[in-house]
mmCIF file of the C-alpha atoms, coordinates in Angstrom:
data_MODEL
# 
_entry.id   MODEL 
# 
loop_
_atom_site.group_PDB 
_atom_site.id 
_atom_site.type_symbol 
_atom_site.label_atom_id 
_atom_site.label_alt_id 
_atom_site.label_comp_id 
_atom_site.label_asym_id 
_atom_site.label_entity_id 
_atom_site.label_seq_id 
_atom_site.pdbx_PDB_ins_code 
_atom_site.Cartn_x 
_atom_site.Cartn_y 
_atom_site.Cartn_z 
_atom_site.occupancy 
_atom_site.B_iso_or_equiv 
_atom_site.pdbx_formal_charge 
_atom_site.auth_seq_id 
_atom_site.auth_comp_id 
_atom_site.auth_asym_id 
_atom_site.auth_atom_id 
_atom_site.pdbx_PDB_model_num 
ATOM 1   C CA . UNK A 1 1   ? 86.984 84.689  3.125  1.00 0.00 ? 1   UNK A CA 1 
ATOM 2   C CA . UNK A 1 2   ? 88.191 85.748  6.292  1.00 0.00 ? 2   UNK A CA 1 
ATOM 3   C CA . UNK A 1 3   ? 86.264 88.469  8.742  1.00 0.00 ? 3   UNK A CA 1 
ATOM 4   C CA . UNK A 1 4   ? 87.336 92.259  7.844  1.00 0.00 ? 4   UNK A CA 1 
ATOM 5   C CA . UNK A 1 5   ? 87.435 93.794  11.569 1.00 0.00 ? 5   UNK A CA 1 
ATOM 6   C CA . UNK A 1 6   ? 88.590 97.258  12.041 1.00 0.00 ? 6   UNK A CA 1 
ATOM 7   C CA . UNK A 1 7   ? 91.740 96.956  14.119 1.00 0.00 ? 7   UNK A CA 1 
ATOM 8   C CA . UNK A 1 8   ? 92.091 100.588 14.161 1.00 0.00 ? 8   UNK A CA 1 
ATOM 9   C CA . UNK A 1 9   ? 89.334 102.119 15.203 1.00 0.00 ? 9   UNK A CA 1 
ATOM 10  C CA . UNK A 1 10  ? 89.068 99.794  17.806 1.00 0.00 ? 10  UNK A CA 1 
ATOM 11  C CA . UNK A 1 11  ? 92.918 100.675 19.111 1.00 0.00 ? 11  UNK A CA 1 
ATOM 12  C CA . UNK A 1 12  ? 92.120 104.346 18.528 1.00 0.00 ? 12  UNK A CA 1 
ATOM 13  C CA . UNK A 1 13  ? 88.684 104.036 20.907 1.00 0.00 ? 13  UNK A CA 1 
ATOM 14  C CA . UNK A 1 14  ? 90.539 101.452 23.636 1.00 0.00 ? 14  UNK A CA 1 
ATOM 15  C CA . UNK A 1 15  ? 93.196 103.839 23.732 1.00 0.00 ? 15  UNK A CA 1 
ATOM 16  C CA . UNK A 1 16  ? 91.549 107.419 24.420 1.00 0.00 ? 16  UNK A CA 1 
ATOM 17  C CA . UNK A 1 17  ? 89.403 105.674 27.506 1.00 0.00 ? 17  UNK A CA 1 
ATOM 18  C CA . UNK A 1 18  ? 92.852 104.830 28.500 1.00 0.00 ? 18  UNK A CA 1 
ATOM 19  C CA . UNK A 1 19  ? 93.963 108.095 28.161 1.00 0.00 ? 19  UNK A CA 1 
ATOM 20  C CA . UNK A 1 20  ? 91.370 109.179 29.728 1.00 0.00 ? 20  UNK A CA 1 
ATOM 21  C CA . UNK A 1 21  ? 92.060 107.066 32.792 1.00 0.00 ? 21  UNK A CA 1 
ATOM 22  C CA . UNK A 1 22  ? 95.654 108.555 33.083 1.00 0.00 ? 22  UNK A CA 1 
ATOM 23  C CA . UNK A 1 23  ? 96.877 109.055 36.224 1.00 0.00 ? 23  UNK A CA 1 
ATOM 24  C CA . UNK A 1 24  ? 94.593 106.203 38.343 1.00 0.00 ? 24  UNK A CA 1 
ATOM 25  C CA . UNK A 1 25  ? 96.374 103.667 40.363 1.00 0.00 ? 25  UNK A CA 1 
ATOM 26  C CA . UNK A 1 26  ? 97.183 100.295 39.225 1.00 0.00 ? 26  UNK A CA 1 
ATOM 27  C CA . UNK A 1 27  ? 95.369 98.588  37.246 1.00 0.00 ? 27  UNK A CA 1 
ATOM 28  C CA . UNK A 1 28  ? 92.707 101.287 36.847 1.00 0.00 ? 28  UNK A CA 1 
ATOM 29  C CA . UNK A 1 29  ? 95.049 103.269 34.445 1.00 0.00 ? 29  UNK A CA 1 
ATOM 30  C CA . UNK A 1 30  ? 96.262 100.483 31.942 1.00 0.00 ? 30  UNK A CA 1 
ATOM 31  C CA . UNK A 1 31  ? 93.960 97.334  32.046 1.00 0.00 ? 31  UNK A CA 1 
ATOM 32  C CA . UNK A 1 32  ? 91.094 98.124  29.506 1.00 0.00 ? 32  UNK A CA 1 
ATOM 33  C CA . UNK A 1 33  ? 87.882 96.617  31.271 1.00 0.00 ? 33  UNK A CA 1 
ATOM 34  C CA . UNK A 1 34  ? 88.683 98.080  34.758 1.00 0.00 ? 34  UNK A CA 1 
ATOM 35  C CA . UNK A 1 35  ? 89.709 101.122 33.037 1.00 0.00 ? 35  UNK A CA 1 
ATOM 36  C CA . UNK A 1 36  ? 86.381 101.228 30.946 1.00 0.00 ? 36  UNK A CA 1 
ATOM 37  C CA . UNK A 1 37  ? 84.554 100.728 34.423 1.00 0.00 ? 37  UNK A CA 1 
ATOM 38  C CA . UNK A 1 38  ? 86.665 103.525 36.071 1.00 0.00 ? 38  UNK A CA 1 
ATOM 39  C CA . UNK A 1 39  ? 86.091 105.922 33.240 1.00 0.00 ? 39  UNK A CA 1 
ATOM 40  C CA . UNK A 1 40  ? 82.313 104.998 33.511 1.00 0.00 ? 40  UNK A CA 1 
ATOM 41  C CA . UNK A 1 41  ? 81.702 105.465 36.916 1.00 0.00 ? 41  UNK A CA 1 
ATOM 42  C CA . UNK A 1 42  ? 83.843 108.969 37.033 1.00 0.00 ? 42  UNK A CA 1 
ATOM 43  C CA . UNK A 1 43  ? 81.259 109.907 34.252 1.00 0.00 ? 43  UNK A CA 1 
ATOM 44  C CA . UNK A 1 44  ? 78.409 109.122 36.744 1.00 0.00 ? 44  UNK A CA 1 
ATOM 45  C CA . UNK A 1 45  ? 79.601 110.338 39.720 1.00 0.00 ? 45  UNK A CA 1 
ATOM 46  C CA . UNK A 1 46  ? 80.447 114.169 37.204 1.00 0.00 ? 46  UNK A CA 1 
ATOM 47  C CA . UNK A 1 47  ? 77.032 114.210 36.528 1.00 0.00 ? 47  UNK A CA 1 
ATOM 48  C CA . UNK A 1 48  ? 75.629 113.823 40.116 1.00 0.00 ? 48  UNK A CA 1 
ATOM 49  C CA . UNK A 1 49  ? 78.302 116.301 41.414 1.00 0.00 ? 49  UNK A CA 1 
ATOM 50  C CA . UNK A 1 50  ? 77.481 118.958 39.125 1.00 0.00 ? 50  UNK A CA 1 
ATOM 51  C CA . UNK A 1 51  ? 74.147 118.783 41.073 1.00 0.00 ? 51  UNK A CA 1 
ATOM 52  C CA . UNK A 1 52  ? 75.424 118.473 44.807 1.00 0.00 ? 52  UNK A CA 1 
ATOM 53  C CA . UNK A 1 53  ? 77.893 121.614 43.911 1.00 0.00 ? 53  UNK A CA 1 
ATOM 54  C CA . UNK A 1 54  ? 74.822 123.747 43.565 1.00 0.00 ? 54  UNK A CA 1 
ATOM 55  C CA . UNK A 1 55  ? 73.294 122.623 47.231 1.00 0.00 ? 55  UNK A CA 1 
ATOM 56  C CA . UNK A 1 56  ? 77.015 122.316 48.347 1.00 0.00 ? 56  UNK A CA 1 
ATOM 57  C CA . UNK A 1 57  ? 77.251 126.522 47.432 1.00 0.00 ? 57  UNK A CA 1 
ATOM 58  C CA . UNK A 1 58  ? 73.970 127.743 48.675 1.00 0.00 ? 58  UNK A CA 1 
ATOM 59  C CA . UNK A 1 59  ? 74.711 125.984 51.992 1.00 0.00 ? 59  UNK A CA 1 
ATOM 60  C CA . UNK A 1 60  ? 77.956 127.528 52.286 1.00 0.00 ? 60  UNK A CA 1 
ATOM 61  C CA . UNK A 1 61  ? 76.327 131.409 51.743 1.00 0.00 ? 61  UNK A CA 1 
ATOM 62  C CA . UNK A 1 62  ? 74.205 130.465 54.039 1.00 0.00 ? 62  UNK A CA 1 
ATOM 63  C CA . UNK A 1 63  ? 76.613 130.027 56.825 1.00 0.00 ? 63  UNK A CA 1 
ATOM 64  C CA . UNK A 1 64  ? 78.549 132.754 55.682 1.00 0.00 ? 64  UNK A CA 1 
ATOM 65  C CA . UNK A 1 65  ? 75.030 135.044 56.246 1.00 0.00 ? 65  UNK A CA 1 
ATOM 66  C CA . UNK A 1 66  ? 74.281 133.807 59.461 1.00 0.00 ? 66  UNK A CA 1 
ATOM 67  C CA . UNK A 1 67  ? 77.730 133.820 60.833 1.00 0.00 ? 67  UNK A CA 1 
ATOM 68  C CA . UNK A 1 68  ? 77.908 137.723 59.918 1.00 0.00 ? 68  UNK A CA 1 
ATOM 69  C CA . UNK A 1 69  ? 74.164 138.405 61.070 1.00 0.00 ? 69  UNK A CA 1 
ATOM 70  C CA . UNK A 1 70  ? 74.784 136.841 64.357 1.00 0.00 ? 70  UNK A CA 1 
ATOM 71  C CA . UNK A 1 71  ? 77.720 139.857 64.689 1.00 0.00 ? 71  UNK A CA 1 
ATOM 72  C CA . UNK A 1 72  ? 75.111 142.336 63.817 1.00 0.00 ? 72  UNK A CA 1 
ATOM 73  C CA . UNK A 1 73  ? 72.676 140.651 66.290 1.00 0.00 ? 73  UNK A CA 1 
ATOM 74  C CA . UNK A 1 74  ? 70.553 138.888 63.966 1.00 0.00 ? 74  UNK A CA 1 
ATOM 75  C CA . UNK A 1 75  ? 69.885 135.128 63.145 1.00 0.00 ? 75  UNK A CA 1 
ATOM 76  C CA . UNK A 1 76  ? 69.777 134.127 59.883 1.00 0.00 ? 76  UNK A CA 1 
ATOM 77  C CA . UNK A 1 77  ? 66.467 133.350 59.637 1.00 0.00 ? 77  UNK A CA 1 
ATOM 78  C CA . UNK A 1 78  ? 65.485 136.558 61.040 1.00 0.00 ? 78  UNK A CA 1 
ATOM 79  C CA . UNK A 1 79  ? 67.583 138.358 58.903 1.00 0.00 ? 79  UNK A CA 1 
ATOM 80  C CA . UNK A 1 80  ? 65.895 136.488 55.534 1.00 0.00 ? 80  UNK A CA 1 
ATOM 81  C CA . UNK A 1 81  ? 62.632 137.403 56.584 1.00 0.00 ? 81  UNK A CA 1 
ATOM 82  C CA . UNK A 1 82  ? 63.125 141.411 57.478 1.00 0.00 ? 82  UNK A CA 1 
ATOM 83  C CA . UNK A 1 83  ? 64.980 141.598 53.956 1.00 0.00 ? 83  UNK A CA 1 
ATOM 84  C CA . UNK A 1 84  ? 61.792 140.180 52.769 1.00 0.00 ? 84  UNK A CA 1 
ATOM 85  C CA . UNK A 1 85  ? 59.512 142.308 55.004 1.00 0.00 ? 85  UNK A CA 1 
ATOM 86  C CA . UNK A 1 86  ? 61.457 145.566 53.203 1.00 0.00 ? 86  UNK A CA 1 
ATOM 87  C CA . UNK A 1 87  ? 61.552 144.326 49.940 1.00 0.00 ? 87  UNK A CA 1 
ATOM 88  C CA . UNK A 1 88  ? 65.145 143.850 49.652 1.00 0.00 ? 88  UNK A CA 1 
ATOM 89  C CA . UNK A 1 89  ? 66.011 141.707 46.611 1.00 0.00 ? 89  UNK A CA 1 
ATOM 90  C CA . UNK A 1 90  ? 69.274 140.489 47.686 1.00 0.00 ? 90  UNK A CA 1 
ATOM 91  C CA . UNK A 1 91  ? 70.059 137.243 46.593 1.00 0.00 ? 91  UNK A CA 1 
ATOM 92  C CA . UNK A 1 92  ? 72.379 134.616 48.749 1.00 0.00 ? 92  UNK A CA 1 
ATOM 93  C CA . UNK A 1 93  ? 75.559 134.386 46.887 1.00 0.00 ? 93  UNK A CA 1 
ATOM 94  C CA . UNK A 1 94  ? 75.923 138.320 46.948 1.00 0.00 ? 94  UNK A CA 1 
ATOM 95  C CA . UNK A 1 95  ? 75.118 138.442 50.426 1.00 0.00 ? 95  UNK A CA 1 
ATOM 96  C CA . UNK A 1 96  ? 77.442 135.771 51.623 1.00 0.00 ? 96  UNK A CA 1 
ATOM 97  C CA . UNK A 1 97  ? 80.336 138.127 49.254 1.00 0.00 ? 97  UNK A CA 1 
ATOM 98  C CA . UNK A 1 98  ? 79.202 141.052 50.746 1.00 0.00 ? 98  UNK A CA 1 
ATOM 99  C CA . UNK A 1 99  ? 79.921 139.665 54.294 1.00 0.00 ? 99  UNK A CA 1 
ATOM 100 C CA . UNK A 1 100 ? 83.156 138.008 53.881 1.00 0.00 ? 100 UNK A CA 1 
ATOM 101 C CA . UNK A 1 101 ? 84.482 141.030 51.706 1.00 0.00 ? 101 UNK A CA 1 
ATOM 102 C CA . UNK A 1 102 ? 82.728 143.841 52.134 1.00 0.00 ? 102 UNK A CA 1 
ATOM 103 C CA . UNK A 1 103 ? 81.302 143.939 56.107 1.00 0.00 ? 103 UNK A CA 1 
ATOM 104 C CA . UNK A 1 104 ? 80.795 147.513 55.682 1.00 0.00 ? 104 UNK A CA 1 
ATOM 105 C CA . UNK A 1 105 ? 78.116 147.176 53.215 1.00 0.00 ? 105 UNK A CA 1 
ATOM 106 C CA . UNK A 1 106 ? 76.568 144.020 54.735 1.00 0.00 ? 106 UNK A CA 1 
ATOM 107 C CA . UNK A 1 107 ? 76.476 146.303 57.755 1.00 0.00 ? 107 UNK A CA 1 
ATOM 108 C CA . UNK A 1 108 ? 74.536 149.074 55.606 1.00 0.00 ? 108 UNK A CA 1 
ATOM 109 C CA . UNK A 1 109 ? 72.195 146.677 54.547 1.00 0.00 ? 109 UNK A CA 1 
ATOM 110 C CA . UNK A 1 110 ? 71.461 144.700 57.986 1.00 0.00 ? 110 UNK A CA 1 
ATOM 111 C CA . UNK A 1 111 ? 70.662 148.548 59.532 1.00 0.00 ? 111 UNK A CA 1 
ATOM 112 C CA . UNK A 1 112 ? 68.628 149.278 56.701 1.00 0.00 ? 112 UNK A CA 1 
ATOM 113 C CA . UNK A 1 113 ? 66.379 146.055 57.903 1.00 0.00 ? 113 UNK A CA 1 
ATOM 114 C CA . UNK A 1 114 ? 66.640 146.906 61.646 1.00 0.00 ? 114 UNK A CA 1 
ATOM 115 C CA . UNK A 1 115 ? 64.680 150.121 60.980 1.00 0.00 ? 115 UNK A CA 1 
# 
């Protein structure tokens, strides 16, 4: 009797990875192992990225902050450390916004530290 092997499922599973792949160069896009290995290693490198992006944000703010402290006279660091000296719960991302977009307010807060 000869071997029953699901031709379809197999098709169906080959061709969403290459689906998947769309849009790669070469061989990348349409050859199934290299496409498998493409696929595989985007998957890896998605899951370490979602990681960097976080560090990747918080050091942006954080040139953002300094940049507009050193206009108001302050370093960053010093500016961190007075918001913690008068309780100021302010995290980064809003005070990176407030600076780019609203220098007014990032103004109202930096005097409110000076004093």
């Amino acid at each position: 009797m000869p071997r029953s092997v699901n031709h379809v499922a197999s098709r169906a599973r080959r061709k969403k990875i290459l689906g998947l792949t769309r849009g790669n160069f070469g061989g990348r896009a349409n050859v199934w192992t290299v496409a498998k290995n493409t696929w595989e290693k985007g998957l890896q490198y998605a899951y370490r990225d979602r990681k960097n992006k976080k560090r990747t944000f918080r050091a942006l703010w954080i040139q953002r902050i300094n940049a507009a402290a050193r206009l108001e006279g302050l370093s960053y660091s010093q500016l961190m450390g007075a918001l913690k000296k008068a309780n100021i719960e302010i995290n980064r991302k809003v005070l990176a916004d407030l600076a780019m977009n609203q220098p007014k307010a990032f103004q109202a807060i930096v005097a409110k530290v000076k004093k």
